[in-house]
C-alpha positions in Angstrom: 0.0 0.0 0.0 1.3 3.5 -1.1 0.0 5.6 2.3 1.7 9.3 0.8 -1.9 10.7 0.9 -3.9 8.8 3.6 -0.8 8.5 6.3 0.6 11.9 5.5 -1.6 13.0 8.7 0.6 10.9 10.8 4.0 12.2 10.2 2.7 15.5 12.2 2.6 15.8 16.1 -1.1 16.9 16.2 -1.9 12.8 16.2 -5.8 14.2 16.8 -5.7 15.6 13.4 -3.9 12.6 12.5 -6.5 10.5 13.5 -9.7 12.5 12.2 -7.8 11.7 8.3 -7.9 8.0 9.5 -11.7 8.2 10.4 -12.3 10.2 7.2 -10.8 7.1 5.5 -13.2 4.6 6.7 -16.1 6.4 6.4 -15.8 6.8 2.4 -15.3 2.8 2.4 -11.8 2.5 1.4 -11.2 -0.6 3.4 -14.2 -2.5 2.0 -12.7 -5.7 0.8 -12.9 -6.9 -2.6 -15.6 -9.1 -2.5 -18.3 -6.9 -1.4 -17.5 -4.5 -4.5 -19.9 -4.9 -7.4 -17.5 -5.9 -10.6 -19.1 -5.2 -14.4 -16.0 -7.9 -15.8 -14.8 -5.6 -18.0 -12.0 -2.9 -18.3 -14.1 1.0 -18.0 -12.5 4.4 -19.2 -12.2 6.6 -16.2 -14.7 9.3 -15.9 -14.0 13.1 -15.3 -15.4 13.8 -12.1 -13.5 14.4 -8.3 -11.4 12.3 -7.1 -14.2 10.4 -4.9 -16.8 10.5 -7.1 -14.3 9.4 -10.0 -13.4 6.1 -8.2 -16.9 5.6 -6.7 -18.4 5.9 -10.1 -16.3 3.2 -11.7 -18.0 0.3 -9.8 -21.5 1.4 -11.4 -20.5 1.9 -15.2 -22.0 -0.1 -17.7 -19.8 -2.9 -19.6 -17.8 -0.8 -22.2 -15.0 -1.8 -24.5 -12.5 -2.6 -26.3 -9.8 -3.6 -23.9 -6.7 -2.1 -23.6 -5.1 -5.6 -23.5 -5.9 -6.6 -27.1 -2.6 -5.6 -28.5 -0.2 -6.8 -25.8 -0.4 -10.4 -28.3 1.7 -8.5 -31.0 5.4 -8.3 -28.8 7.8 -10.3 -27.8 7.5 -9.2 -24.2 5.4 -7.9 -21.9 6.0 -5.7 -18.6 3.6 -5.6 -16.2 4.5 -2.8 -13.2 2.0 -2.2 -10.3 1.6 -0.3 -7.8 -0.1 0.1 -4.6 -3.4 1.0 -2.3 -3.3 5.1 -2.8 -0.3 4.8 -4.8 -2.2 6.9 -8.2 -1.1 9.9 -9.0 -3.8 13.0 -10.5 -3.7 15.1 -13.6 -4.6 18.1 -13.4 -8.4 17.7 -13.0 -7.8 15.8 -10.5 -8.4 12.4 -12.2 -6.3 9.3 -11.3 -3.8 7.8 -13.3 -0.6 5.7 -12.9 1.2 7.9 -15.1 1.7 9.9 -12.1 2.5 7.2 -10.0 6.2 7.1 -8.0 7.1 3.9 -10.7 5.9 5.3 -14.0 9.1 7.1 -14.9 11.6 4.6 -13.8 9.6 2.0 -15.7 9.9 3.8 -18.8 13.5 4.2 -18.3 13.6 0.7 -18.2 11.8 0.3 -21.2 14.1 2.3 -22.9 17.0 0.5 -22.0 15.7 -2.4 -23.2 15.0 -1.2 -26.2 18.1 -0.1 -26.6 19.4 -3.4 -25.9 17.1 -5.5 -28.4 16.0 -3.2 -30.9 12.3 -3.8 -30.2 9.9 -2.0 -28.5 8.0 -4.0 -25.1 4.3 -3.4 -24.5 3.8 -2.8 -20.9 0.8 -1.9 -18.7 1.2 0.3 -15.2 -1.6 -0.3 -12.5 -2.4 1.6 -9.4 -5.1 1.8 -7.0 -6.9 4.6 -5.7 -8.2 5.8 -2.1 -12.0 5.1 -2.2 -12.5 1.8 -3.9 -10.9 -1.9 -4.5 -10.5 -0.7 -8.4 -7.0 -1.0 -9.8 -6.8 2.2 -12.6 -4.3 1.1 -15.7 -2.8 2.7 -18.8 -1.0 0.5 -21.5 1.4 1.4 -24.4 -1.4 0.4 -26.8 -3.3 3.7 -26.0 -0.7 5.2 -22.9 -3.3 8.5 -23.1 -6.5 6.5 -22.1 -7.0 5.6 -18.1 -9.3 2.7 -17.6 -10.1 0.8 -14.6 -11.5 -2.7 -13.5 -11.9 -4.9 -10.5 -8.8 -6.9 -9.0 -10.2 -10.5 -10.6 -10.8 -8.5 -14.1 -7.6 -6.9 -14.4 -5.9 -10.3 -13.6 -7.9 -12.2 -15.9 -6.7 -10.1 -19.1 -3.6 -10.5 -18.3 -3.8 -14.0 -17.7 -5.7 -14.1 -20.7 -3.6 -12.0 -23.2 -0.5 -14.0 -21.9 -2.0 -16.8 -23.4 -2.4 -15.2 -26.8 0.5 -14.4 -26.7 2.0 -17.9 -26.6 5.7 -18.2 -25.2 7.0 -14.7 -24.9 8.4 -13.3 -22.2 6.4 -11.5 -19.0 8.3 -9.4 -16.7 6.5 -8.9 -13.5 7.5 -5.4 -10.9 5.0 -4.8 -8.2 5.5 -2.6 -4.8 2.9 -3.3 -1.8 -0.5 -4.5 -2.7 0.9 -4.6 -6.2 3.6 -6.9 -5.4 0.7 -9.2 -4.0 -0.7 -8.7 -7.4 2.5 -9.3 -8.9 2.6 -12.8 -7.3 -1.0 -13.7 -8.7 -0.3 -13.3 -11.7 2.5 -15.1 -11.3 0.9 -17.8 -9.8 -2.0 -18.0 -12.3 0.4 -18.2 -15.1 2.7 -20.9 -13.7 2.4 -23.7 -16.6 1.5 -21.5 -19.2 3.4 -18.7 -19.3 7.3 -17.3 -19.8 7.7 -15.3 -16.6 12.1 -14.6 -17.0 11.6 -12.2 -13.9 9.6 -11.3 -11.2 10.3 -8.5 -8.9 8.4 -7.7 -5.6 9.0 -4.4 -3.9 8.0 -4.8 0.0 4.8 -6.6 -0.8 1.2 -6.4 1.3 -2.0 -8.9 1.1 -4.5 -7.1 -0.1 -7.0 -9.4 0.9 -5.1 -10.0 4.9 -4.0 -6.4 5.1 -7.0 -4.0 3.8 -6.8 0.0 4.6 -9.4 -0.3 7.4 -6.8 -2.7 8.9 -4.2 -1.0 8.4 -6.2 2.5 10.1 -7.2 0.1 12.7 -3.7 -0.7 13.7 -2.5 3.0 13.8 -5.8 4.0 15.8 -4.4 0.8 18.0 -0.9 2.8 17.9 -1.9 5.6 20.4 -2.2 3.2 23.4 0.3 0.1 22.4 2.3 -0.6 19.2 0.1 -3.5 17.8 0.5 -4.3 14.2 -1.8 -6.0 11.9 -0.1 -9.4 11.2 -1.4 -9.4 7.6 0.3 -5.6 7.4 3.5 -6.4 8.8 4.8 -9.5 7.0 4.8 -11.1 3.5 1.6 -12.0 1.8 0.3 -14.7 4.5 -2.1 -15.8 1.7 0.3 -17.8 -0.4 1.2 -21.1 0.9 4.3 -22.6 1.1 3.9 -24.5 -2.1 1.9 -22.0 -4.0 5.4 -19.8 -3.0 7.1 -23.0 -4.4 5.4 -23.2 -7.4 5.8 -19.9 -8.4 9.6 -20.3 -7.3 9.6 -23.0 -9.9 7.7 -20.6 -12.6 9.5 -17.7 -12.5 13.7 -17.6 -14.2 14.4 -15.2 -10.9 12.1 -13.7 -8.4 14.2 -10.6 -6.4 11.9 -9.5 -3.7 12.9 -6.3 -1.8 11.9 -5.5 1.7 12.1 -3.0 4.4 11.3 -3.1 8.3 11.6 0.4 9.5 7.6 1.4 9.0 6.7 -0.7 12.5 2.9 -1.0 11.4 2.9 -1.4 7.5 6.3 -4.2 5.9 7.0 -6.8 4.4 9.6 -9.7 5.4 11.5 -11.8 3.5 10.5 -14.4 1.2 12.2 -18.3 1.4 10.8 -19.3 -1.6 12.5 -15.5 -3.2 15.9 -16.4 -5.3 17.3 -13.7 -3.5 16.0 -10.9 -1.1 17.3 -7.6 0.1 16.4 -5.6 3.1 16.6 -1.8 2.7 16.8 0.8 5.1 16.0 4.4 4.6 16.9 7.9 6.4 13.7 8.8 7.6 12.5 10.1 11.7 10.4 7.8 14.0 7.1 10.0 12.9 7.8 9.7 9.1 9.0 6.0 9.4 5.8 4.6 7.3 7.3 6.6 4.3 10.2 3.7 4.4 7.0 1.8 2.8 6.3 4.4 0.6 10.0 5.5 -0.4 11.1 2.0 -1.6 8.7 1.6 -5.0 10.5 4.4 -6.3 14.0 4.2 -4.7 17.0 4.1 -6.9 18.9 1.0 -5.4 15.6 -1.0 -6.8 15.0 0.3 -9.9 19.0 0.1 -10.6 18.5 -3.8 -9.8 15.6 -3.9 -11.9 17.7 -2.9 -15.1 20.2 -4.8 -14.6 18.1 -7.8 -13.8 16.1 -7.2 -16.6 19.1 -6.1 -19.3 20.5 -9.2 -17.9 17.6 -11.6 -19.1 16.7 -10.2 -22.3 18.3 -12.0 -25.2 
């Protein structure tokens, strides 16, 4: 989970102001989970409107189409880079979109380089969710202008289902917090059917064992006695051993990155991981939860993610 916006209230002394954000949080019903959202099944352009009648909106629109998926089945490869709860940037109307997200621009620097390396360009898609609703919002290089959004389940079943199209070509996988979860979905879901040469998870969160009223819960918790959400303060407790094993198996190399300094909101290491790295940041006691927020967009990663990448291309 990106917390910039919705923690931001935290990292000031006036915890009662702090708080009142936290309450504002839960009563617009961003900790709903998943299942009690009302899904369409398909992909829906984002609608001009404020920001919590944008995302609000997008669980009641009709069915519309096409999919912003149906070119990804013309390249080679496919990057897929997602980020986390709040992590969605705004234009300037105030609409949502992971272009303005903290992993947009390195990603694009990364698809540069390996451009440069091949000769070819990659598709890729960026994800991100929003505050008020369990709706991941995505733009992809087959029409990078347009914003659409779509439930969790839809936005991994196009992917899961252009993958297949696209037969054996290569899938790289990047995802920081919830998106890291999501990264390891897909990754899953894909296991026998899919080229996956990397996969890449930045401090990753459960979405489904640590939602935002959780996490709010924990900090409200906070005032009295440090008690963190288990589900907020480990890696995703949802995969099992062998489902970790099996994607272990899938995946040419899975780098997962972590960091422990944000008491109530990190990840842990990852056995089943071919190699994991614990970060630390230079950030105060009251600001520690941007150690969570500071490592989808930190340097050391993305600087591993090139050469990671730049190293498995052909």
């Amino acid at each position: 989970m990106d917390v910039r916006t919705s923690l931001r209230c935290f990292g000031r002394k006036e915890l009662g102001i702090g708080w009142l954000c936290c309450l504002a949080l839960v009563l617009v019903g961003c900790g709903q989970p998943l299942s009690s959202r009302p899904s369409s099944g398909l992909i829906e352009p984002v609608v001009e409107a404020s920001l919590e009648e944008q995302e609000r909106a997008q669980d009641q629109q009709p069915e519309s189409t096409p999919s912003p998926f149906v070119w990804v089945s013309q390249q080679r490869r496919l990057f897929v880079v997602m980020g986390g709860w709040g992590s969605c940037g705004r234009t300037g109307w105030g609409s949502l979109t992971p272009r303005k997200t903290g992993m947009y621009e390195p990603a694009q620097r990364l698809l540069a380089k390996a451009k440069a390396k091949t000769g070819e360009s990659s598709h890729w898609i960026v994800s991100c969710f929003g505050m008020y609703s369990s709706r991941a919002y995505v733009v992809t290089s087959a029409a990078p202008e347009k914003v659409y959004s779509a439930s969790v389940e839809t936005f991994l079943s196009y992917v899961q289902r252009e993958s297949q199209r696209a037969g054996g070509r290569s899938l790289f996988l990047i995802g920081h917090s919830h998106g890291g979860w999501l990264a390891m979905r897909v990754a899953y879901a894909l296991r026998q059917i899919r080229t996956i040469p990397l996969l890449v998870t930045i401090d990753p969160i459960s979405r489904t064992q640590c939602t935002p009223s959780r996490m709010v819960a924990a900090y409200f918790r906070s005032a009295t006695q440090l008690r963190p959400e288990p589900g907020c303060t480990n890696s995703p407790p949802d995969f099992t051993s062998n489902q970790e094993k099996e994607i272990h198996s899938a995946v040419g190399w899975w780098k997962n990155f972590y960091q422990s300094q944000s008491p109530l909101l990190h990840s842990a290491y990852i056995g089943q991981a071919h190699k994991n790295t614990m970060l630390s940041f230079d950030v105060s006691s009251w600001l520690a939860y941007q150690a969570h927020v500071n490592i989808g967009s930190d340097a050391r990663v993305w600087a591993e993610i090139e050469r990671l990448t730049l190293q498995a291309l052909p």
